[in-house]
DOMI-876714 format. One record per residue (C-alpha): x, y, z. Coordinates in steps of 0.5 Angstrom, whole numbers, plus 500, padded with zeros to 3 digits. Layout:
N
@x:X; y:Y; z:Z .
...
//
This chain:
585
@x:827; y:759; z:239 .
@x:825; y:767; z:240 .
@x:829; y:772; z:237 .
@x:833; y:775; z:244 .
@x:835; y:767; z:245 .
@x:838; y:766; z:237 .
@x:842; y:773; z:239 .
@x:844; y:771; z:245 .
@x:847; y:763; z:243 .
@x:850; y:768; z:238 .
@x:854; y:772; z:243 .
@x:855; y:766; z:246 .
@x:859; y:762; z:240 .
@x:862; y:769; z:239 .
@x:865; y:769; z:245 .
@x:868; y:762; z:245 .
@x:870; y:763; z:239 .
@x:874; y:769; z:242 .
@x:877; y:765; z:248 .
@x:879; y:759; z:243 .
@x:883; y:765; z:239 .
@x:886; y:767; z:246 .
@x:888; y:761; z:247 .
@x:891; y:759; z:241 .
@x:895; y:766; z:240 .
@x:898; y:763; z:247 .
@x:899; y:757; z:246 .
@x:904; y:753; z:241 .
@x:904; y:752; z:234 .
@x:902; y:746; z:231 .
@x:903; y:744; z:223 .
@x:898; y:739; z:224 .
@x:892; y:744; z:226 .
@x:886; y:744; z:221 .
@x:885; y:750; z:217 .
@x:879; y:753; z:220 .
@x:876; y:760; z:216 .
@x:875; y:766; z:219 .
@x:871; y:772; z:216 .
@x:874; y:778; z:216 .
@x:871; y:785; z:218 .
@x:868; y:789; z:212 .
@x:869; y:797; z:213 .
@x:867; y:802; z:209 .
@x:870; y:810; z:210 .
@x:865; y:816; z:208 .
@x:870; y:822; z:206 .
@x:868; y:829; z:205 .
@x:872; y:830; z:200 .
@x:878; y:827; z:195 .
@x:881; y:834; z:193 .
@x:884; y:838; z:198 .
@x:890; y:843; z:200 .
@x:893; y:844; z:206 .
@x:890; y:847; z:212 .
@x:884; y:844; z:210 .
@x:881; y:839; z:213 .
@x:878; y:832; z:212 .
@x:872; y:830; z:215 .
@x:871; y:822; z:215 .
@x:865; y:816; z:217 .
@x:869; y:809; z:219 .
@x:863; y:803; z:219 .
@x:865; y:797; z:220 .
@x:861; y:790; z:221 .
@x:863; y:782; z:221 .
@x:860; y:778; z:216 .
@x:859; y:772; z:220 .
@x:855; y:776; z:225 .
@x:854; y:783; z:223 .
@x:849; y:785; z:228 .
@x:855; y:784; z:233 .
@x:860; y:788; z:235 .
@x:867; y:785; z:234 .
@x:872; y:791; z:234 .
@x:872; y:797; z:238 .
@x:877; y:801; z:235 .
@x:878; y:803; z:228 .
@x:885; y:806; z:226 .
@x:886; y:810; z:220 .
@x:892; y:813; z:217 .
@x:893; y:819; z:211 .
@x:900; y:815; z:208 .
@x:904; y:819; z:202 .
@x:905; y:817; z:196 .
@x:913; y:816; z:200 .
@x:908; y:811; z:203 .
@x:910; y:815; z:210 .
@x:904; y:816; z:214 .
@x:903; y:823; z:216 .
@x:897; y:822; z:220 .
@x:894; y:817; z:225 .
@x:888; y:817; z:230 .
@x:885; y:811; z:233 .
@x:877; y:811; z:232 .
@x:872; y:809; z:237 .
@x:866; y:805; z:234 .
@x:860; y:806; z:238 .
@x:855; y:800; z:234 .
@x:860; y:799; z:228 .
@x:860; y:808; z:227 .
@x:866; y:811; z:228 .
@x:867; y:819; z:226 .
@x:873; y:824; z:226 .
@x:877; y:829; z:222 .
@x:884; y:830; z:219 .
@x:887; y:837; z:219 .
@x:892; y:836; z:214 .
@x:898; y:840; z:215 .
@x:901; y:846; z:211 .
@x:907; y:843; z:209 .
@x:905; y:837; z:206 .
@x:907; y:836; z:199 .
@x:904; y:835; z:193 .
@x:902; y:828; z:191 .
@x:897; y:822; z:192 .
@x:896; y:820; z:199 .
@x:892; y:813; z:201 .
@x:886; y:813; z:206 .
@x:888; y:807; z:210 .
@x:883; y:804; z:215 .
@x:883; y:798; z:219 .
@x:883; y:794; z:226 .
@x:886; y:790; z:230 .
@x:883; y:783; z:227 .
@x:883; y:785; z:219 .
@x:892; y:785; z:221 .
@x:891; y:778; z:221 .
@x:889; y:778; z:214 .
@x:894; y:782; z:211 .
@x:893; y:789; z:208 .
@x:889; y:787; z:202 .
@x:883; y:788; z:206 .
@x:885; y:794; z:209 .
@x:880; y:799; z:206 .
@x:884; y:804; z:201 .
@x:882; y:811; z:199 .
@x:885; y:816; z:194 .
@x:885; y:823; z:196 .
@x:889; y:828; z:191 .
@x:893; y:833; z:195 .
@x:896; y:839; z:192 .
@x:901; y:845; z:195 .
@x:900; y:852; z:191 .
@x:907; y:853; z:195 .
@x:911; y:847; z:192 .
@x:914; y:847; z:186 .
@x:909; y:846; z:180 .
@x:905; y:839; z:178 .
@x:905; y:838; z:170 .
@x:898; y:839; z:166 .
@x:898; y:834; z:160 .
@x:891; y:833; z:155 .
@x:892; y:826; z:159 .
@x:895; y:822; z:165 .
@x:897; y:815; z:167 .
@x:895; y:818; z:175 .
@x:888; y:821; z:174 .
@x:883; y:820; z:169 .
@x:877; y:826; z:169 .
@x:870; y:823; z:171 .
@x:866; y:823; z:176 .
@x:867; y:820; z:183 .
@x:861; y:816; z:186 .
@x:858; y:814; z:180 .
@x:859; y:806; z:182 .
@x:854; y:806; z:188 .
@x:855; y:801; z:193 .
@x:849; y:796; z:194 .
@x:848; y:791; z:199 .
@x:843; y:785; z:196 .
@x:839; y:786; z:203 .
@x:838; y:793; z:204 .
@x:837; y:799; z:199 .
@x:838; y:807; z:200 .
@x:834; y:811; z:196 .
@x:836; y:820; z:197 .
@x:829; y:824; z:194 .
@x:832; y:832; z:194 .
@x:825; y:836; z:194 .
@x:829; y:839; z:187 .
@x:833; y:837; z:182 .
@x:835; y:844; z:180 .
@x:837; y:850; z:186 .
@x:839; y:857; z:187 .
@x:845; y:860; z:190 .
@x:843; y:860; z:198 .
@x:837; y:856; z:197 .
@x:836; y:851; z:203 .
@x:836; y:843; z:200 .
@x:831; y:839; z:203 .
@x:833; y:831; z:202 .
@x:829; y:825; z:204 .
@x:833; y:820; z:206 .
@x:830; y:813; z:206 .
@x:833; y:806; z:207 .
@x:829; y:800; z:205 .
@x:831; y:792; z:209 .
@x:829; y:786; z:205 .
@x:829; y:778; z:208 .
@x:826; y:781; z:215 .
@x:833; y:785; z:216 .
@x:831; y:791; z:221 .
@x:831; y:799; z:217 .
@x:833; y:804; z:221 .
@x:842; y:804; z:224 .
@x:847; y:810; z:224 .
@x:848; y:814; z:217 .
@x:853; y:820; z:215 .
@x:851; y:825; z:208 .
@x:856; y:830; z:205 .
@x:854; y:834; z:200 .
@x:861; y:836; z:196 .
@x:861; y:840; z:189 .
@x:863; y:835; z:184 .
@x:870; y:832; z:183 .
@x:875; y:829; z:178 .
@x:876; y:822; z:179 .
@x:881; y:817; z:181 .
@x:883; y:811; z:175 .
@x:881; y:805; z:180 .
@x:887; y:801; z:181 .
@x:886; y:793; z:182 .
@x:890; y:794; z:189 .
@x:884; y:797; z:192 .
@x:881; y:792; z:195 .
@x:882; y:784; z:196 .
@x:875; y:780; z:196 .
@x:879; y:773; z:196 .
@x:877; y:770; z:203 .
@x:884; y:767; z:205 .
@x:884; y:761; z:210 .
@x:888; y:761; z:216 .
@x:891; y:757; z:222 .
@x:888; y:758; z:229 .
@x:896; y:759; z:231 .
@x:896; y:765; z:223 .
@x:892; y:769; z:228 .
@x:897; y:774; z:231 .
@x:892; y:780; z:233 .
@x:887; y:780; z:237 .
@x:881; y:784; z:237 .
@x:879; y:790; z:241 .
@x:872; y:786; z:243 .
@x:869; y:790; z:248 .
@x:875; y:796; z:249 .
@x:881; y:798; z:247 .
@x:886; y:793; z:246 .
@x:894; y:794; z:249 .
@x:899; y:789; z:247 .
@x:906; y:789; z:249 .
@x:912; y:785; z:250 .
@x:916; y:784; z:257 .
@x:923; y:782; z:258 .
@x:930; y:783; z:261 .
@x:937; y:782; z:259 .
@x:937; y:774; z:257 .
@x:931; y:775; z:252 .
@x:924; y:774; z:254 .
@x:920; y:774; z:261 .
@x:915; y:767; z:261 .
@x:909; y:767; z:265 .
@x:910; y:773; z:270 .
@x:906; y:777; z:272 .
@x:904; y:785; z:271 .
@x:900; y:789; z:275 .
@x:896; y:794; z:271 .
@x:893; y:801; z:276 .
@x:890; y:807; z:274 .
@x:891; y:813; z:278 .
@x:885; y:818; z:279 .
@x:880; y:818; z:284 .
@x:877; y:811; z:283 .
@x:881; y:805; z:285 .
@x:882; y:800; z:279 .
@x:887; y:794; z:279 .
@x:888; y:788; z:273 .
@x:893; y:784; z:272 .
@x:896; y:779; z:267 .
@x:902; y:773; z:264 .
@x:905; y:774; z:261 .
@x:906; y:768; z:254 .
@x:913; y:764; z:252 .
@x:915; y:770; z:248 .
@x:914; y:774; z:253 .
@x:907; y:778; z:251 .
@x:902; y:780; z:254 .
@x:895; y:783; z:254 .
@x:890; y:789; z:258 .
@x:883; y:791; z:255 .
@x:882; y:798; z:257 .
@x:875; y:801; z:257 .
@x:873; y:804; z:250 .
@x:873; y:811; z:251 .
@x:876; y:818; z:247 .
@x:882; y:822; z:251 .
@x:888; y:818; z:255 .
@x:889; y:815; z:260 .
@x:894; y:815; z:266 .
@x:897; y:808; z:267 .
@x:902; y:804; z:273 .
@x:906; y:798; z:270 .
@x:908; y:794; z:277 .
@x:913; y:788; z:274 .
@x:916; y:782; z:277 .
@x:924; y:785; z:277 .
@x:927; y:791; z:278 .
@x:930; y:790; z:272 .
@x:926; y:788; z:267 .
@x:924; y:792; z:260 .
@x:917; y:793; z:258 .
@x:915; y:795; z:251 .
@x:909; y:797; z:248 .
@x:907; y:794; z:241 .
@x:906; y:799; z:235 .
@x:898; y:799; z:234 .
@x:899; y:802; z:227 .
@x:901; y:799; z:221 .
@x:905; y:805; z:219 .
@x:905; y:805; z:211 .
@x:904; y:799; z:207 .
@x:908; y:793; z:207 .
@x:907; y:792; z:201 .
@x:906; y:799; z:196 .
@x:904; y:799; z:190 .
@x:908; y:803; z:185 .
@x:905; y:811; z:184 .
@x:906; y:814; z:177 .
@x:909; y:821; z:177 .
@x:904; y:826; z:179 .
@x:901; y:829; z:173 .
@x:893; y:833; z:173 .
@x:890; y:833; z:166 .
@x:886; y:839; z:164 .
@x:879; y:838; z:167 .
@x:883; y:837; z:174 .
@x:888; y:843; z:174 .
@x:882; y:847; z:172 .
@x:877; y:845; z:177 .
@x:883; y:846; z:183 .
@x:885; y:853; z:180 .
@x:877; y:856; z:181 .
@x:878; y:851; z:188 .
@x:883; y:854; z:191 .
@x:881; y:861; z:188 .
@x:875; y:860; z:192 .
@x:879; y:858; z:197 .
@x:883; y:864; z:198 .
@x:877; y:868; z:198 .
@x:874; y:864; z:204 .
@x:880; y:865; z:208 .
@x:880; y:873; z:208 .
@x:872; y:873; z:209 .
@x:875; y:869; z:216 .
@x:869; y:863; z:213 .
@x:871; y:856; z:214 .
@x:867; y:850; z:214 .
@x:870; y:847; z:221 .
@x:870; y:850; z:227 .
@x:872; y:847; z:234 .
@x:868; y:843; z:238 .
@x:866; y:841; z:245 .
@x:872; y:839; z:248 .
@x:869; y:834; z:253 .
@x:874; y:831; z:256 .
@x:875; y:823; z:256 .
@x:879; y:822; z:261 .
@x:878; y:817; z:266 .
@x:876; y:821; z:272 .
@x:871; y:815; z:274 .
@x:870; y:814; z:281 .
@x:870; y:807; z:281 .
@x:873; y:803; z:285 .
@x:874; y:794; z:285 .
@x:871; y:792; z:291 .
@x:863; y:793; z:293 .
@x:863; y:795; z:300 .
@x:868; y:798; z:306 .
@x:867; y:797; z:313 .
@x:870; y:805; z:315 .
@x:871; y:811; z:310 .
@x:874; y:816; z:313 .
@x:875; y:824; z:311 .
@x:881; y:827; z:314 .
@x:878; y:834; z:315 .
@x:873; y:832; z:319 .
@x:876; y:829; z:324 .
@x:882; y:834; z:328 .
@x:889; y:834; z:325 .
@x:893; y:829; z:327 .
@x:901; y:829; z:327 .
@x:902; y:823; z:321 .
@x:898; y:819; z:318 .
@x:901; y:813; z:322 .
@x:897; y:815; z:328 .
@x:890; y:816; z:324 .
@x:891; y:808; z:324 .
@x:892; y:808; z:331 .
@x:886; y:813; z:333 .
@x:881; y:811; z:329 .
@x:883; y:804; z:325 .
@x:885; y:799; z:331 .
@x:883; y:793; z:325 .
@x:889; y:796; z:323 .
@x:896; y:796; z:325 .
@x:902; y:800; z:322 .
@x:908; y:798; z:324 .
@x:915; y:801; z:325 .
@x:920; y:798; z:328 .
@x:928; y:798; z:326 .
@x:926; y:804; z:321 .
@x:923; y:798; z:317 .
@x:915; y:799; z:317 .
@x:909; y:794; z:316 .
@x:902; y:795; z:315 .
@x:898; y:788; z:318 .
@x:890; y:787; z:318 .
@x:886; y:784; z:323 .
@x:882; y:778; z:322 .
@x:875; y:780; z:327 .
@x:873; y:772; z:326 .
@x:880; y:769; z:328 .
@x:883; y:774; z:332 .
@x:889; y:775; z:329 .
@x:893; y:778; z:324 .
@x:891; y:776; z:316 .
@x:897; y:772; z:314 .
@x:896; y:775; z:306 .
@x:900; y:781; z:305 .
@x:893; y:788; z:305 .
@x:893; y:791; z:299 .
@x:895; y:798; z:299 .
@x:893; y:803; z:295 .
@x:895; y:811; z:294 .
@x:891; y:814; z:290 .
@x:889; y:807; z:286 .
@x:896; y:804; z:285 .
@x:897; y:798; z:290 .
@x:904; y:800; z:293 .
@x:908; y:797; z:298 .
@x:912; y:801; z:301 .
@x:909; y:803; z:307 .
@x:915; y:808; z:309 .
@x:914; y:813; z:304 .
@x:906; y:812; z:305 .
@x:907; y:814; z:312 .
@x:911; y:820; z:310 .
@x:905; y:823; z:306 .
@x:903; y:830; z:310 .
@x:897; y:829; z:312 .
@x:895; y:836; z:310 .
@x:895; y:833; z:303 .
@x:890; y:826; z:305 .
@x:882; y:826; z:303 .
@x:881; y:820; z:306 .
@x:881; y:812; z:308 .
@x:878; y:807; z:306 .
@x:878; y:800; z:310 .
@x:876; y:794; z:309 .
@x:878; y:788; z:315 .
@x:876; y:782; z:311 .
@x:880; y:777; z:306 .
@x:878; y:780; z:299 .
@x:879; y:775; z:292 .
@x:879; y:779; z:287 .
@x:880; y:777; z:279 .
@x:887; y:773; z:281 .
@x:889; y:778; z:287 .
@x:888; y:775; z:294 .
@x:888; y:780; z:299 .
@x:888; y:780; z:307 .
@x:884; y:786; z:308 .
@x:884; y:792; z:304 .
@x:887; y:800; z:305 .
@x:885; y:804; z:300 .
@x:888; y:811; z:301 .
@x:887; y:818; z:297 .
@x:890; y:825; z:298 .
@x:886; y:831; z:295 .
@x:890; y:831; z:289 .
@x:888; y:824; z:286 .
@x:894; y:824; z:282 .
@x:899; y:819; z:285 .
@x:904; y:825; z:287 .
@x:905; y:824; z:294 .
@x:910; y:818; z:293 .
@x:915; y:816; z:288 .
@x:915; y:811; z:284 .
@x:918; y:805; z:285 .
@x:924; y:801; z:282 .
@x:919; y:796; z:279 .
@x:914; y:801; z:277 .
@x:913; y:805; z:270 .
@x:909; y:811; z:268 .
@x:905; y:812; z:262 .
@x:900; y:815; z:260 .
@x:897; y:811; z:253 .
@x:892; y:814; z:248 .
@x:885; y:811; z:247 .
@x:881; y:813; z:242 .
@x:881; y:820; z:238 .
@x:877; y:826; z:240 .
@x:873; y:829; z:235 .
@x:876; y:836; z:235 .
@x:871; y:840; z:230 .
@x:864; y:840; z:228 .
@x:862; y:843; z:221 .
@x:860; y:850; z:220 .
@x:854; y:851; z:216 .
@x:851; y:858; z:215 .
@x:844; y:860; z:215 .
@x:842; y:863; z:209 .
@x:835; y:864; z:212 .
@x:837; y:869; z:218 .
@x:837; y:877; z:215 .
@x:844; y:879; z:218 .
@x:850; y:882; z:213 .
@x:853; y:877; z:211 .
@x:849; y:877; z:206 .
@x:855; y:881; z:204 .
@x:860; y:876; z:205 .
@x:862; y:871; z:200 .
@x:860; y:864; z:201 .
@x:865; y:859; z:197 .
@x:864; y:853; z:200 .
@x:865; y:847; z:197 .
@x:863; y:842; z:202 .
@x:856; y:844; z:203 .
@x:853; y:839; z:208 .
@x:857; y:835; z:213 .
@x:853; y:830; z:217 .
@x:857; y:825; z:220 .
@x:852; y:823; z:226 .
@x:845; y:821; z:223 .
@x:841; y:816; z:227 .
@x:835; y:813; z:224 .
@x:830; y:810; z:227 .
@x:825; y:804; z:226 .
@x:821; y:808; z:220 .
@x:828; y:808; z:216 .
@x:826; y:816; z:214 .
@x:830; y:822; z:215 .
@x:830; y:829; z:213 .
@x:836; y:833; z:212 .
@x:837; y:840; z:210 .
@x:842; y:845; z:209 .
@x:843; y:851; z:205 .
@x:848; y:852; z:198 .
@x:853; y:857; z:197 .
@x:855; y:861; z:191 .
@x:858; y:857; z:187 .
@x:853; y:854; z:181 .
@x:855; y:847; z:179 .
@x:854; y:839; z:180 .
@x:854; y:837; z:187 .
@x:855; y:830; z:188 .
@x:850; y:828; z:195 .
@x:852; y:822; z:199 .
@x:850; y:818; z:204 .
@x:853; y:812; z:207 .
@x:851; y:808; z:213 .
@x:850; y:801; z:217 .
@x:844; y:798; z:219 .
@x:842; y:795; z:226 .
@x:843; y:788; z:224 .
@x:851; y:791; z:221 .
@x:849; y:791; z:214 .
@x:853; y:797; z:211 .
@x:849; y:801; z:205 .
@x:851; y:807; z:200 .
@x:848; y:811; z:196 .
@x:849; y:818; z:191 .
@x:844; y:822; z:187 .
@x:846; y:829; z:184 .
@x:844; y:837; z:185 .
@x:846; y:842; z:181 .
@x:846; y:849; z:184 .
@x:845; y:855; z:180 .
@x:844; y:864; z:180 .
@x:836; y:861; z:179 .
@x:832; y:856; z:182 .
@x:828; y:851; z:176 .
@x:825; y:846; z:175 .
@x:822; y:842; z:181 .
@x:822; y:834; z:181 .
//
């Protein structure tokens, strides 16, 4: 068997695995059920820094991969959370993973409290194992405004040593970083060497992150941080489903008397496209959609089976942990003060030079803005303005569609399709869309102005699509595409759903090499390389330059990343910078 063909079963039994998840979740309980063991997603977060103020900002690499198969993507969407010592979560964005990478930033309020926080990463499918296997990290926070953190020689909380000096290493794969010196001046450009090395026929290469920070004190490591017991568990244990392929939306329906079994939601979304789904939902009322993986929003209408019925959308984030573990009072010891008094120092220094180490970047928008409609052709498409303005949209129907007949007799109103094989009217019901939503009021679609229509799009034909049937389709847009021109009805509910994150700055790295006057402004940063969004290719090698600051000291180099067969490797090495360059390697 050839390599594309091993990938290809692979998928397959992915994919079925998948489907008897779904239909276990669905389904009843059953004590008797073997015991089948099901491998969590290993996930590894690259953090810029673990030392911050407020009104800075927290860049971070999310990489997440499958043991089972690594190569294969099984979650879309990674969440993360910056949860307070309080075990509140104060900030939280959904991250789209493009090959098991995701990248994104925290802006950390002006008022956020003093304390230890915990970077808490996670999917959908790592709930099901509890949050023993979420990824925890551990960033110190500290606000100049705010009461005063004590300073002992020692404390229970901190303990002074150097962070990353505990490598992860993967027995398949190694990364090596060369810097071309060991010792550089201030404002001298660095040149890395990047290199990463597969063993047992694993391929090189993949997608990587490097940061290159000034040395900070580092955390005493505590035994809750992460759980590596594989636990075993029933198909029936398995209460979230992963974001395979999209981004998951789950919910729940019900009415007054508890929850609604087996009924159906119709999903739409508004725009120019004309995109439908629908689903059941199960006996405890839950139900499931899979959205396009993309950044930004989307605009939804819920179509549901009552007038009355309740829809409640499910919480995708964990919130805190379940399960916090006891924080000690908060206490910097010597070396720890001192750093964070010459970090802020240098901080302020920045602010009035009007340097920072972000800035915004391109703001794409990630809306669903496609064109895309569910079915393949159309038999007619008409655009309003080229044809001479009529009264109402009823007698575009009888001037220009006679397939089509719009009906108004006692006030009520009727839309019927002709059937050209049989001569007669189709007995399904046509699908109608205003603006990609199916809506069946035909008397408020015959009220829309004309002045507001773009077009009509017609297809006289029995159409099967997913579990719809439909005896003919009319697919009406106005020219603001919007699903404005009628109101929603008794049955229908609006939102708008937040998808993934949008990456909103990119990191300001100032050339030194350039002969300009800001020779004369400071450069105080101690965040001196952020680059979140490395690809390497099948020669396993990169380069990466940048330039120091002014600041002389250690600085720590590195470099996370994730291979192509969805191995996750880290590795870091040391820099030190100072007034002269010395001595080269």
């Amino acid at each position: 068997m050839n390599e594309r063909s091993r990938y290809f079963m692979k998928e397959v039994i992915m994919l079925a695995a998948i489907i008897l998840l779904c239909h276990a979740i669905s389904g009843q309980k059953n004590a008797d059920q073997p015991v089948i063991r099901y491998p969590a997603e290993e996930i590894q977060v690259h953090l810029t820094q673990t030392f911050l103020f407020p009104g800075e900002i927290l860049g971070f690499k999310i990489y997440c991969t499958n043991p089972l198969f690594p190569e294969l993507e099984l979650s879309r969407i990674a969440f993360i959370e910056l949860v307070s010592d309080r075990n509140t979560s104060v900030l939280r964005k959904k991250i789209l993973l493009e090959h098991g990478a995701g990248s994104g930033e925290f802006l950390l309020p002006d008022d956020l409290n003093s304390g230890i926080y915990t970077v808490l990463t996670y999917t959908n499918w790592l709930k099901n194992f509890g949050e023993g296997y979420f990824h925890r990290a551990r960033i110190l926070i500290i606000n100049p405004d705010q009461q005063r953190v004590p300073v002992a020689d020692t404390c229970d909380g901190l303990q002074h040593f150097r962070s990353g000096h505990e490598p992860f290493e993967h027995p398949r794969s190694v990364i090596t970083i060369m810097p071309d010196k060991e010792r550089y001046g201030t404002r001298e450009k660095v040149t890395l060497h990047v290199k990463s090395v597969s063993i047992e026929g694993h391929r090189s290469g993949g997608l990587y992150s490097v940061s290159v920070c000034r040395s900070e004190p580092g955390f005493k490591r505590k035994p809750y941080e992460m759980s590596g017991v594989q636990q075993d568990l029933h198909l029936e244990e398995m209460d979230y489903l992963p974001d395979f392929k999209g981004i998951r939306l789950t919910g729940k329906l019900e009415d007054d008397y508890g929850p609604l079994q087996e009924a159906r939601i119709i999903m739409s979304l508004p725009g120019p496209g004309t995109i439908i789904n629908s689903t059941l939902t199960d006996f405890e009322g839950r139900f499931h959609f899979l959205l396009t993986p993309r950044s930004g929003e989307v605009d939804i209408v819920f179509t549901l089976p009552e007038d009355n019925a309740i829809l409640k959308l499910e919480e995708p984030f964990w919130n805190g942990l379940r399960n916090p573990p006891v924080q000690p009072e908060l206490c910097l010891d010597n070396g720890t003060a001192a750093y964070l008094e010459e970090k802020f120092y240098h901080l302020q220094l920045q602010h009035k030079f009007n340097q920072v180490n972000f800035k915004r970047g391109n703001q794409l928008d990630g809306g669903l803005k496609d064109n895309e409609r569910f079915y393949h052709h159309t038999a007619r498409n008409i655009k309003i303005d080229d044809y001479v303005l009529l009264d109402s949209l009823p007698e575009y129907f009888y001037e220009l569609v006679p397939s089509v007949k719009f009906v108004h007799s006692r006030g009520h109103y009727d839309i019927k399709v002709l059937d050209k094989v049989k001569l007669s009217y189709f007995e399904e019901k046509p699908g109608v869309f205003i603006d990609g939503v199916l809506y069946p009021d035909y008397h408020q679609i015959s009220r829309i102005p004309v002045s507001e229509m773009n077009s009509i799009s017609i297809l006289p034909e029995l159409y099967f699509y997913h579990d719809f049937s439909f005896g003919g389709i009319i697919d009406l847009h106005t020219k603001k595409s919007d699903f404005s021109a009628v109101q929603l009805l008794p049955n229908m509910v609006r939102l708008v759903y937040p998808l993934a994150a949008k990456q909103e700055m990119e990191y300001n790295a100032p050339d030194h090499s350039l002969p300009d006057t800001l020779k004369r402004i400071p450069d105080f940063r101690y965040l001196i390389c952020w680059e979140p969004e490395i690809e390497i290719g099948p020669s396993g090698e990169k380069t990466i330059q940048f330039f120091t600051g002014d600041i002389s000291g250690e600085y720590t180099v590195k470099v996370t990343g994730i291979s192509p067969d969805g191995i996750i490797m880290e590795a870091d090495t040391r820099i030190f910078v100072g007034q002269d360059s010395e001595t080269d390697l």
